[in-house]
C-alpha positions in Angstrom: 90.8 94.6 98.2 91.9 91.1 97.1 93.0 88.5 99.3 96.4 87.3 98.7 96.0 84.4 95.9 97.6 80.5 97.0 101.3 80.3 95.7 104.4 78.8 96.4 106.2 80.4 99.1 109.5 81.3 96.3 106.7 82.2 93.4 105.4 84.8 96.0 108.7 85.9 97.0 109.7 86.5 93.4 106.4 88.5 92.7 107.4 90.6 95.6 110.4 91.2 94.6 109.8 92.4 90.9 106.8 94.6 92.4 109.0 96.4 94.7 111.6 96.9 91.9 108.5 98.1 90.0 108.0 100.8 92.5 111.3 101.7 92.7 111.3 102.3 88.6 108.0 104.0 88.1 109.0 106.2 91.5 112.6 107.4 90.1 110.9 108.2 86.7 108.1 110.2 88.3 110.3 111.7 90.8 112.8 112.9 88.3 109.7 114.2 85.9 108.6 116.0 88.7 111.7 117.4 90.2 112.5 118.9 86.3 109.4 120.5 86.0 109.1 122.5 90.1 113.2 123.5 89.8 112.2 126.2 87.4 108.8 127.0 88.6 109.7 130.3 90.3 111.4 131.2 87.8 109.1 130.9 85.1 106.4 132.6 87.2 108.6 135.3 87.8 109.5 136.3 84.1 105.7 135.5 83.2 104.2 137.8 85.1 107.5 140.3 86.1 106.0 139.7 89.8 108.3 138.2 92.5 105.1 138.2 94.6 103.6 135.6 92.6 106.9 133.6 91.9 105.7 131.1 94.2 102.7 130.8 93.4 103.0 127.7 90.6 104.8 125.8 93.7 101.8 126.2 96.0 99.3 124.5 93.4 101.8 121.7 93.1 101.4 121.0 96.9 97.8 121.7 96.7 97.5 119.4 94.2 99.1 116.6 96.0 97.1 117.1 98.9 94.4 116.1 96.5 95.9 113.4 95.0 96.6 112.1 98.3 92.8 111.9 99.1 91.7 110.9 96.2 94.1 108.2 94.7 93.6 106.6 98.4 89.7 106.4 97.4 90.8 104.9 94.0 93.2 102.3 95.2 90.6 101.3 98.2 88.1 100.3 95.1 90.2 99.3 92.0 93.6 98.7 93.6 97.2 99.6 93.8 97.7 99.6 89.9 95.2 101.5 88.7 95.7 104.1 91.4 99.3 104.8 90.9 98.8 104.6 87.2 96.1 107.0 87.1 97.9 109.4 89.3 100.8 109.2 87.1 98.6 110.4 84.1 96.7 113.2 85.4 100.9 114.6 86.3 101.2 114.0 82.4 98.0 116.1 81.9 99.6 118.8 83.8 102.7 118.7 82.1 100.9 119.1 78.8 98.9 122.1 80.5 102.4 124.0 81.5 103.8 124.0 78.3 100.4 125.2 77.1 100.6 127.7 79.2 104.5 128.9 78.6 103.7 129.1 75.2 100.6 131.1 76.0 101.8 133.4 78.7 98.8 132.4 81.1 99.0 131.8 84.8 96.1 130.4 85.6 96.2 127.7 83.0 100.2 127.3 84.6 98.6 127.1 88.3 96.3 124.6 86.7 99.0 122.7 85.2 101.4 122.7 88.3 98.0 121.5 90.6 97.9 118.4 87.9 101.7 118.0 88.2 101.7 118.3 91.8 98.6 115.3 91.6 100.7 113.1 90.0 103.2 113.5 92.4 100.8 111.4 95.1 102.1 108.3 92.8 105.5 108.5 93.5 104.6 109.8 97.8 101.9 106.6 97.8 104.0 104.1 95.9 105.8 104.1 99.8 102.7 102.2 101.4 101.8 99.8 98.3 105.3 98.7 99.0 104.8 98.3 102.8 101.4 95.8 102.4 103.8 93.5 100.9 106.0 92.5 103.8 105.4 91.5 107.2 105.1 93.8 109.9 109.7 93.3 111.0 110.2 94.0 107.0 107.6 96.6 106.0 110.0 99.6 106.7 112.7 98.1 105.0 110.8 97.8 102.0 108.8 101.5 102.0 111.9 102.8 102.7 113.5 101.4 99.2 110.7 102.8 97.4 111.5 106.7 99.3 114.9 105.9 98.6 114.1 106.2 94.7 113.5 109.6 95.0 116.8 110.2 95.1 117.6 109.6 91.5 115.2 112.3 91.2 116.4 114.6 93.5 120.1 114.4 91.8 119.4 113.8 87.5 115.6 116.2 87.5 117.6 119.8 88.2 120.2 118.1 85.2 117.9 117.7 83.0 116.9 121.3 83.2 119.4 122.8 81.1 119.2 119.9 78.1 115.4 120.1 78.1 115.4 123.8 77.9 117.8 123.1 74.5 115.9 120.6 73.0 112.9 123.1 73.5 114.3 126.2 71.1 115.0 123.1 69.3 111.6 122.4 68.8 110.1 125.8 68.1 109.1 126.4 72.2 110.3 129.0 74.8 113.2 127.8 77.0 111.4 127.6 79.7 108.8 125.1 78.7 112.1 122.4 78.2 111.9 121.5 81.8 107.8 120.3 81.3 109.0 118.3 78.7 110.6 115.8 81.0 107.7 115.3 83.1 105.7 114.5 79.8 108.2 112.1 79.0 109.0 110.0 82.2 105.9 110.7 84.4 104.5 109.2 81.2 106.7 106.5 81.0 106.2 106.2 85.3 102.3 105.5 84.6 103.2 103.1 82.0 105.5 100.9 83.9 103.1 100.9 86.9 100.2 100.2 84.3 102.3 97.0 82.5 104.3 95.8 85.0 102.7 96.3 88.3 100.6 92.7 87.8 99.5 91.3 89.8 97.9 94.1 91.9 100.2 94.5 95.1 96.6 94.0 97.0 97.2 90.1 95.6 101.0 90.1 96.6 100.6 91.8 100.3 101.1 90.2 103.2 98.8 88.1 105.1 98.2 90.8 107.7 97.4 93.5 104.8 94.7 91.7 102.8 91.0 91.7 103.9 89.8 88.7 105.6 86.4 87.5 106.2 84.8 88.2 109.0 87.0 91.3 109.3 85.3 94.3 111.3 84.2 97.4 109.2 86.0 100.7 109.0 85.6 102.4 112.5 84.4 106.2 112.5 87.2 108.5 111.1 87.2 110.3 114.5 87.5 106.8 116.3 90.5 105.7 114.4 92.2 109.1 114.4 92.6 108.8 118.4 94.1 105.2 118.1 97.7 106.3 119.7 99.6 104.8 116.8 97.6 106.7 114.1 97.6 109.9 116.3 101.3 109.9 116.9 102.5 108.8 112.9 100.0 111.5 111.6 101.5 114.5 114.3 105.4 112.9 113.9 104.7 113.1 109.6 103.1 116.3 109.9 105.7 118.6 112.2 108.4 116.6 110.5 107.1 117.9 107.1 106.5 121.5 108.7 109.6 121.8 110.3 111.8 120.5 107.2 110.0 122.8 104.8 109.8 125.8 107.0 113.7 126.3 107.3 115.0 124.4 103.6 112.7 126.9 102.1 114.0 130.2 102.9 117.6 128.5 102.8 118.5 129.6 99.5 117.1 133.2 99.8 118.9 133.8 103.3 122.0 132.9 101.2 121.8 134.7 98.2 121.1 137.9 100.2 124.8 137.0 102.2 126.5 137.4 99.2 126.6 133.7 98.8 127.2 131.9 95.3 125.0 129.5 93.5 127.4 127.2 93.9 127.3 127.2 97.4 123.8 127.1 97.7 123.4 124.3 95.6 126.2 122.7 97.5 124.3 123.3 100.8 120.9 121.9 98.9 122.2 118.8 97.6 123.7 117.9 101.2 119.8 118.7 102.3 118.5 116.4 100.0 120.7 113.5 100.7 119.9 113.6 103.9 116.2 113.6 102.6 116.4 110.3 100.3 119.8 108.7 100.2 119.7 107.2 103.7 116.3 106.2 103.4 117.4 102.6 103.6 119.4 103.7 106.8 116.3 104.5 108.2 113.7 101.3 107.2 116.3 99.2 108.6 117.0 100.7 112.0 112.8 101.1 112.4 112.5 97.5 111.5 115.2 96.5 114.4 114.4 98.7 117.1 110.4 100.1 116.1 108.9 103.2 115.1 108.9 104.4 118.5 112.7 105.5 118.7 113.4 106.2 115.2 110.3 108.7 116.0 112.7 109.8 119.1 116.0 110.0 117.3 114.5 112.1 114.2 112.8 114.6 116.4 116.2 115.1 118.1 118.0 115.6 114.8 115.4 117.8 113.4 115.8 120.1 117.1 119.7 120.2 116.3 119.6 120.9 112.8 116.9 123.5 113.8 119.4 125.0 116.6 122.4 124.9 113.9 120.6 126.7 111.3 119.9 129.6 113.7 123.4 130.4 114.8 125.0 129.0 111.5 127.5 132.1 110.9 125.9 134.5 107.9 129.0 134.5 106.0 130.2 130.7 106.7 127.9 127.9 104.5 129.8 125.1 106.2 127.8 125.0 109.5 124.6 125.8 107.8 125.7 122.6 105.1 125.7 120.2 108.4 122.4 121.9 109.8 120.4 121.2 106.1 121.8 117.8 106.0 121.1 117.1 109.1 117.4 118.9 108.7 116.7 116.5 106.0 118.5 113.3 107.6 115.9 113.7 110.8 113.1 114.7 108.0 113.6 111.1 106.9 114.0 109.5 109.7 110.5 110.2 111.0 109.0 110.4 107.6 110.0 106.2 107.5 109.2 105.4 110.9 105.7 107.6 110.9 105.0 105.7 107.8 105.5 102.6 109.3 103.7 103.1 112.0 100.7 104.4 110.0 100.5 100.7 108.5 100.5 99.0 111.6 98.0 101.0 113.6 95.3 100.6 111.5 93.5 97.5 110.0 93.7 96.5 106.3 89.6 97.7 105.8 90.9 101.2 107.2 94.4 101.8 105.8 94.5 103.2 102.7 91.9 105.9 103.5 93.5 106.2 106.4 97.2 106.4 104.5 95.9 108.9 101.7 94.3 111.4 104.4 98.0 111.4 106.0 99.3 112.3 102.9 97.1 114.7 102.8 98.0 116.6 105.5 101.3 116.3 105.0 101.3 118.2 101.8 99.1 121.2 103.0 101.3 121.5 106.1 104.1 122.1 103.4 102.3 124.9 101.8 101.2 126.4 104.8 105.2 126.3 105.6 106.3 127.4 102.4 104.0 130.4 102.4 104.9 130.7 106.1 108.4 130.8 106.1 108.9 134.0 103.5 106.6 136.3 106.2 108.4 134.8 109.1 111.6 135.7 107.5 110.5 139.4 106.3 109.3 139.6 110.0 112.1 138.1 112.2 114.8 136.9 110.1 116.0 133.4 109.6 117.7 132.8 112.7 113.9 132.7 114.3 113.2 129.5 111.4 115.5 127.6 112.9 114.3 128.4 116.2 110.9 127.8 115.8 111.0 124.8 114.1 113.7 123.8 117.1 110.9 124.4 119.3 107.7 122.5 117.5 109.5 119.2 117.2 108.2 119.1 121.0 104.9 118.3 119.7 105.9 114.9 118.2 107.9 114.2 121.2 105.3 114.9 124.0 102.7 113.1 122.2 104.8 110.0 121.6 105.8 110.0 125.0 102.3 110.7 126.6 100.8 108.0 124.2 103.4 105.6 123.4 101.8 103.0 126.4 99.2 102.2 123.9 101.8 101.5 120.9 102.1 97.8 122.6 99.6 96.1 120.4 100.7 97.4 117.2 104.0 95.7 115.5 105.8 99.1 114.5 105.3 100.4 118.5 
């Protein structure tokens, strides 16, 4: 990693500036590519092979497949920096892309799962764009500015299920299946994503960051894995991000399906889902600020809570009434993100600069098989108990977080984001 390069305290500040708006950019473009492309996953599964059972199976390899981005952008960025990593991320998503449509047009699933696992690696950019972000700022302003960069997500969230229909037109247009539209749109702005981070994200962010996030010499090496894995900061971020991520996607999951079979609407369920997923992004700002004021530590606190409530509401959320169930999802994804930020500011504190970004990309890692594991989870679970036991259980397990927080949290005084 490169140290930080002499310049003038405003030259700096403006540098810092247009690479966090870079960020922002190539994260709304790759988010809204990606978003596109998994809406209709399940259902082109379905009609491809006429098996419900395997509907989901495109969504899994798009986790998977960030887990492994996670791991192995980090390794990237660690020897050829931010740029190139981000970039390089955002083109294997645009090889994926290229594979779906291949694989609409073909009628194959396994060259689909193979696609989706590319698309899903490409989505690491947008999830690691968050920490690139972070190095630039001091320790009082990093969640501020990682929580800007989660906050693009949002145009994601809300303009990649629009472009579903268009895309699918613009595909007949072309001569392709209707289905293969939506893979279009990845192709076009993930493309465009890896692009804007290749161009424009110069110099490196490693040469922008922060005094405390740039290698210095006579800096220690990297401790053991195991050492720096018991470190109370990185232990509690890792366990706050995981059962956050487990919790959120154990319950929003089955949401839709618990709906549908109540004789609710698709309007109503997409009602329901967009209040989920402004909890999830839009108060992501919200979020960086109040953990830069007050810590990790509480933030940590407060979003365990919500998730517990939202948890509790879900499970005796009337079958026939979507408005209780509306306030549960919000709030499911409003405590989501509020220990999503704080965890991931806490992360870059409680590690040195030699460690972080393995240290970051093995987090991420975990994070996104815990959400398969969920996903795949949460359909038995509700086959077996029904969802009323979702809400319950993920109620219980944000009591891991806590208890860990609490029984560690006297060794959070050295790090900034304690």
């Amino acid at each position: 990693m490169s140290s930080t390069i002499a310049r003038s305290p405003s030259e700096l500040d403006r540098l810092r500036r247009r690479s966090l708006g870079t960020l922002v950019g190539s994260v709304a473009l790759g988010s809204t590519g990606h978003i596109a492309a998994v809406t209709v996953a399940t259902i082109v599964a379905s009609e491809m092979t006429g098996s419900i059972q395997l509907a989901g199976t495109p969504v899994a390899a798009v986790v998977f497949g960030a887990a492994l981005g996670a791991t192995s952008l980090s390794w990237l960025m660690s020897r050829r920096g931010r740029r190139a990593g981000l970039a390089a991320g955002y083109a294997v998503g645009v090889v994926g892309a290229v594979l779906a449509v291949s694989a609409i047009v073909a009628g194959s699933l396994p060259l689909l799962l193979l696609g989706s696992l590319l698309i899903g690696f490409g989505n690491s950019s947008n999830q690691l764009s968050r920490y690139a972000a972070a190095d630039l700022y001091p320790a009082d302003r990093r969640a501020t500015a990682l929580s800007t960069v989660v906050w693009a997500t949002t145009i994601g969230a809300v303009v990649g299920p629009n472009l579903v229909g268009p895309s699918g037109e613009l595909a007949m247009s072309i001569g392709l299946p209707m289905n293969a539209g939506p893979y279009l749109v990845p192709l076009v702005l993930v493309g465009l994503a890896a692009i804007v981070a290749f161009v424009f994200l110069r110099p490196d962010p490693y040469e922008l960051a922060d005094h405390a996030s740039t290698a210095q010499p006579g800096d220690a090496p990297a401790a053991p894995l195991a050492e720096i894995l018991a470190r109370p900061a990185v232990l509690i971020s890792i366990v706050a991000l995981v059962v956050g991520q487990f919790v959120m996607v154990l319950i929003m999951t089955m949401t839709p399906l618990h709906m549908a079979q109540h004789d609710h609407g698709l309007p109503a369920i997409g009602l329901v889902l967009s209040a989920h997923t402004f909890g999830m992004y839009a108060l992501a700002p919200v979020s960086g600020r109040v953990t830069d004021r007050f810590g990790s530590a509480p933030v940590i606190y407060a979003g365990t809570a919500i998730l517990a409530m939202a948890g509790i509401l879900a499970a005796i959320a009337p079958a026939q009434d979507d408005r209780l169930l509306l306030v549960a999802l919000f709030l499911l994804g409003f405590g989501w993100n509020l220990g999503f930020v704080a965890g991931s500011a806490m992360l870059t504190g409680g590690i040195s600069v030699i460690e972080r970004t393995r240290i970051q990309g093995l987090a991420d890692g975990l994070v996104w098989s815990t959400s398969a594991l969920a996903s795949l989870g949460s359909g038995v679970l509700l086959a077996a108990a029904g969802y009323a036991a979702l809400g319950v259980l993920g109620a219980a397990l944000v009591v891991i977080p806590a208890g860990v927080l609490t029984l560690r949290r006297s060794g959070l005084a050295a790090t900034p984001s304690g």
